[in-house]
C-alpha positions as CSV (number, residue, x, y, z in Angstrom):
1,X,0.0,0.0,0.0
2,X,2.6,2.1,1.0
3,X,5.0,1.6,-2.3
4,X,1.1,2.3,-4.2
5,X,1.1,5.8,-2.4
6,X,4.5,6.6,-3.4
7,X,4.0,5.6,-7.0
8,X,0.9,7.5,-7.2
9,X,1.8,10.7,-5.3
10,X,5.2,10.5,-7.8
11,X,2.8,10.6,-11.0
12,X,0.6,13.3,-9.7
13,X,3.6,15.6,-8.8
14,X,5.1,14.6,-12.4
15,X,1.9,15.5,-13.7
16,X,1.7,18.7,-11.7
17,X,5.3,19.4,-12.9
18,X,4.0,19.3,-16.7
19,X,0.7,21.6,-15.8
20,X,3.2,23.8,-14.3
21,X,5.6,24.1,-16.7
22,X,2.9,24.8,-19.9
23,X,1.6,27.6,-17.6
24,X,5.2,28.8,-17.5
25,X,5.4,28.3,-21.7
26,X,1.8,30.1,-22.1
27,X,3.5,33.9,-21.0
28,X,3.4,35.7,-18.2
29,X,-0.5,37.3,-19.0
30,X,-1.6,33.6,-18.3
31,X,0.2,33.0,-15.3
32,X,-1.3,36.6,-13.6
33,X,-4.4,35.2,-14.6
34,X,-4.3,32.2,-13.2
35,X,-2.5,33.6,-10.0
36,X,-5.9,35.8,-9.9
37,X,-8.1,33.1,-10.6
38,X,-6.1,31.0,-7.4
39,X,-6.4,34.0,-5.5
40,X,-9.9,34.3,-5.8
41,X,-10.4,30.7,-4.8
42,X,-8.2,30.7,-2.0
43,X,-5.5,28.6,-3.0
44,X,-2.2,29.3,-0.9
45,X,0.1,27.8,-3.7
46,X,-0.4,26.4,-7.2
47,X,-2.0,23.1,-7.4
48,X,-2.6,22.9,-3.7
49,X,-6.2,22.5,-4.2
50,X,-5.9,20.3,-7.0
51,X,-3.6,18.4,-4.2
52,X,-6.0,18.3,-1.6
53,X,-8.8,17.0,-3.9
54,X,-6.7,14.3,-4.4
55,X,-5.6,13.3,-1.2
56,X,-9.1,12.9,-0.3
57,X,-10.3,11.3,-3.0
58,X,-7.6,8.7,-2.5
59,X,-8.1,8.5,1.0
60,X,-12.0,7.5,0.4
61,X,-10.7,5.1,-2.4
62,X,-8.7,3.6,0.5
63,X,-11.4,3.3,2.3
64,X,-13.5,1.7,0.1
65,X,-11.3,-0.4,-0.6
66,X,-10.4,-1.5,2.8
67,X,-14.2,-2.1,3.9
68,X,-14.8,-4.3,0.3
69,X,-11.4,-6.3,1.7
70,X,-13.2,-6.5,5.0
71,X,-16.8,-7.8,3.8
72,X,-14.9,-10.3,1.4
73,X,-12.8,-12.0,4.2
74,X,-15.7,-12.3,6.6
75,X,-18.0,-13.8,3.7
76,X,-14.5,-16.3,3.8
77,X,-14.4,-16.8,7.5
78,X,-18.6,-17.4,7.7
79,X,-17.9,-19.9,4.9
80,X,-14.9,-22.2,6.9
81,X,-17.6,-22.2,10.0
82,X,-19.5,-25.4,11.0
């Protein structure tokens, strides 16, 4: 699970990186735009909302995940019971 977050938190900073560096290509008008448009939304750095998203997102996918692990090994145990 572990080594899953890493690789996934690795490709969504990658992926950041490229965002970031075609807002750099675009020109500075761009850029002051989007730096307005974070501004108005609150956003303390670039991406950082995009980041948080994320995070939870993946943290409900977790979840999910670990409660559909959870209901499949009981549905196991309840089926090695006398």
């Amino acid at each position: 699970m572990e080594q899953e977050n890493a690789r996934l938190t690795a490709e969504i900073e990658a992926s950041f990186d490229q965002a970031n560096a075609a807002d750099a290509e675009e020109g500075s008008a761009i850029r002051r735009r989007s730096a307005a448009a974070r501004s108005a939304r609150g956003a303390t750095a670039p991406g950082e909302d995009r980041r948080a998203k994320i995070r939870a997102v993946r943290e409900a996918l977790q979840q999910e995940t670990a409660k559909r692990r959870a209901a499949k090994l009981q549905h196991m145990a309840d089926g090695l019971r006398p």
